[in-house]
C-alpha positions as CSV (number, residue, x, y, z in Angstrom):
1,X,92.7,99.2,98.4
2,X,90.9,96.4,97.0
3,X,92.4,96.7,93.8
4,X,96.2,96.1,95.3
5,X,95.3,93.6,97.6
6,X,94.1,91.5,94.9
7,X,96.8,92.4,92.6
8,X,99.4,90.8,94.7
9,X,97.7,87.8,95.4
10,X,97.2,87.5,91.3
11,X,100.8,88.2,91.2
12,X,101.9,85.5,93.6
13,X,99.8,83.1,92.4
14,X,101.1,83.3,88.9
15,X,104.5,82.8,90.0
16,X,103.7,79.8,92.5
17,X,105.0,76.5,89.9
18,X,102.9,74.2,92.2
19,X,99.1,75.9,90.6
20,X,100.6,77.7,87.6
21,X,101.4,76.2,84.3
22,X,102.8,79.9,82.9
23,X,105.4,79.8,86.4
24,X,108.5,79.7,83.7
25,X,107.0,82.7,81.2
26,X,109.8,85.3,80.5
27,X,106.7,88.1,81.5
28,X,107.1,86.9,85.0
29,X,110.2,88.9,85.5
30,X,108.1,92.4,85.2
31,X,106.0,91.2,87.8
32,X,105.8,93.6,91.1
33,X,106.9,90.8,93.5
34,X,109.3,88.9,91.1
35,X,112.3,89.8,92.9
36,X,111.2,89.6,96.5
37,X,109.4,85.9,95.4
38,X,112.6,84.8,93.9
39,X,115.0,86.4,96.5
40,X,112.5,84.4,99.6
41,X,112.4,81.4,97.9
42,X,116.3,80.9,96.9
43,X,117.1,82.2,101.2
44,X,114.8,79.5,101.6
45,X,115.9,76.4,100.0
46,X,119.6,77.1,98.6
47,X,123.0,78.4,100.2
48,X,123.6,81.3,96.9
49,X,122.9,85.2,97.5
50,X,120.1,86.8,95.2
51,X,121.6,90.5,95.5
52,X,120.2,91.3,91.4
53,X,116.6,89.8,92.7
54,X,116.4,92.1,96.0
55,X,117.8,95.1,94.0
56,X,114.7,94.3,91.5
57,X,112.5,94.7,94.3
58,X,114.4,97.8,95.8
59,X,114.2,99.2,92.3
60,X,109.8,98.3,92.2
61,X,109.2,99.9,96.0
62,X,111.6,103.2,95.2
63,X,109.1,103.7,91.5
64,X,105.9,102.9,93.5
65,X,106.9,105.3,96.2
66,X,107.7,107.9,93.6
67,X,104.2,107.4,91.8
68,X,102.8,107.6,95.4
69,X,104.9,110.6,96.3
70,X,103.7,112.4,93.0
71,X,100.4,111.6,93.0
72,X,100.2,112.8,96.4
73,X,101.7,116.4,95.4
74,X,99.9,116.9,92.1
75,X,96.6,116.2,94.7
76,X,97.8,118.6,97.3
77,X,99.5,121.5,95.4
78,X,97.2,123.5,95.1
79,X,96.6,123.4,99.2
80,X,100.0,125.4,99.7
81,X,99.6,129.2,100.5
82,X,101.8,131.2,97.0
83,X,104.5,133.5,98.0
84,X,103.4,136.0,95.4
85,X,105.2,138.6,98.0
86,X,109.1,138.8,98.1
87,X,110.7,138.0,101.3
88,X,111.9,141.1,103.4
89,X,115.6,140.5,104.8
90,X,117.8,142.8,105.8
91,X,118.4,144.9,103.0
92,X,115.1,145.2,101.8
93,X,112.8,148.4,102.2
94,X,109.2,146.6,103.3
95,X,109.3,146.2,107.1
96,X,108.9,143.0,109.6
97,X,105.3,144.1,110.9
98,X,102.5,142.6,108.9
99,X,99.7,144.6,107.9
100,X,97.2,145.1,110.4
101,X,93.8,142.7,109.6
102,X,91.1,144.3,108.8
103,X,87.9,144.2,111.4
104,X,84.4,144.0,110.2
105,X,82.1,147.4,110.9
106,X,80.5,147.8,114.1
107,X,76.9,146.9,114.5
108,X,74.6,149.4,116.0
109,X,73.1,147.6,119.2
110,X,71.1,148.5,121.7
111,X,71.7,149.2,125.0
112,X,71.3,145.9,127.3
113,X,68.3,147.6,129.7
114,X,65.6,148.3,127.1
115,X,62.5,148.6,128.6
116,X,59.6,146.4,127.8
């Protein structure tokens, strides 16, 4: 969590052409925020729509949610019960009933009133 936080302060900072020198550096483009910096900034302070900067950041949330969205099932799929059975329909010979569970032996116990 750390990690991202202080990745996209780094990122903004490096685009802000108040501090930075590098502001004008053709790598700025492949920046995570590029698009949404660029898209705030020009609603801000001119009249012209930025639709190619919002789709750039449109285009960087859809990939990080897809890295997200993978990582999380490549985490979790081994969680999910297999369906190494086929499923029984209509025409199939194995019936709707499950089997019954099997119960653990019973113990041999005592009877409550032993004497003492």
């Amino acid at each position: 969590m750390f990690a991202i936080v202080m990745t996209s302060i780094i990122d903004l900072a490096l685009q802000n052409p108040i501090t930075s020198s590098g502001a004008g550096n053709p790598l700025m483009r492949y920046l995570p925020s590029y698009g949404a910096m660029q898209a705030s900034t020009a609603a801000g302070f001119s009249t012209s729509p930025v639709p190619g900067h919002l789709a750039l950041q449109l285009t960087w949330f859809g990939l990080a949610a897809l890295v997200a969205l993978l990582g999380f099932r490549h985490s979790t799929r081994n969680c999910l019960p297999t369906a190494s059975t086929a499923p029984s329909g209509p025409g199939s010979s194995k019936t709707d009933t499950p089997a019954p569970r099997q119960t653990a032996s019973p113990l041999a116990t005592t009877p409550d009133t032993e004497a003492h």
